[in-house]
N, C-alpha and C positions, 0 to 999 in steps of 0.2 A: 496483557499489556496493550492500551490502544496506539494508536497510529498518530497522533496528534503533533508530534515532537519529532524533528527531521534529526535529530542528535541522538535518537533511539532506535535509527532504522539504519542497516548498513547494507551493501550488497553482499548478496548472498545468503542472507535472512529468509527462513521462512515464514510468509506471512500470509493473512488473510486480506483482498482485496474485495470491493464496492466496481463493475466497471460500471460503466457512465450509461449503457443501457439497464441497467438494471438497480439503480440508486430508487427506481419505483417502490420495487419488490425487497430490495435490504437483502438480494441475493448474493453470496459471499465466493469467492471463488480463490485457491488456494494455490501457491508458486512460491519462487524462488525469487528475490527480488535483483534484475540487471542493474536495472541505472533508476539512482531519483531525481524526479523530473523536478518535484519544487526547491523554489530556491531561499525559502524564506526560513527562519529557524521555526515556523511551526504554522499550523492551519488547522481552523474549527470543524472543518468535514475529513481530514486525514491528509498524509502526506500524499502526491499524486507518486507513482513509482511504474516502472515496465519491467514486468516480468522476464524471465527467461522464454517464455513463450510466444513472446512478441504481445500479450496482453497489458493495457492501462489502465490502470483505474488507482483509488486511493483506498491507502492501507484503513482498514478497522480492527485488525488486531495483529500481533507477532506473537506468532507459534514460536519459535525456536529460536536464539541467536546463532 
């Protein structure tokens, strides 16, 4: 499932994120999602979200509800 739709993403989701250094490379990096950061009901590049590990970036896919 991609990341496009803020009504498809909850906390505590596992997902895959884009961070913002590495949106070059399409490299993916994988968490637990804290708090989402956008406010809009959805966005063309993913929804923005902060991990549980202090990392940001927007979701490109959800692993697990």
């Amino acid at each position: 499932m991609e990341g496009t739709q803020r009504v498809k993403i909850k906390e505590g989701m596992k997902v895959n994120i884009v961070l913002k250094q590495d949106q070059q490379s399409n490299k993916l990096t994988c968490g637990i999602v804290q708090k989402i950061l956008t406010k809009s009901p959805s966005h063309p590049h993913g929804i923005k979200v902060r991990l549980t590990s202090g990392e940001v970036g927007r979701v490109k896919e959800v692993i697990s509800e």
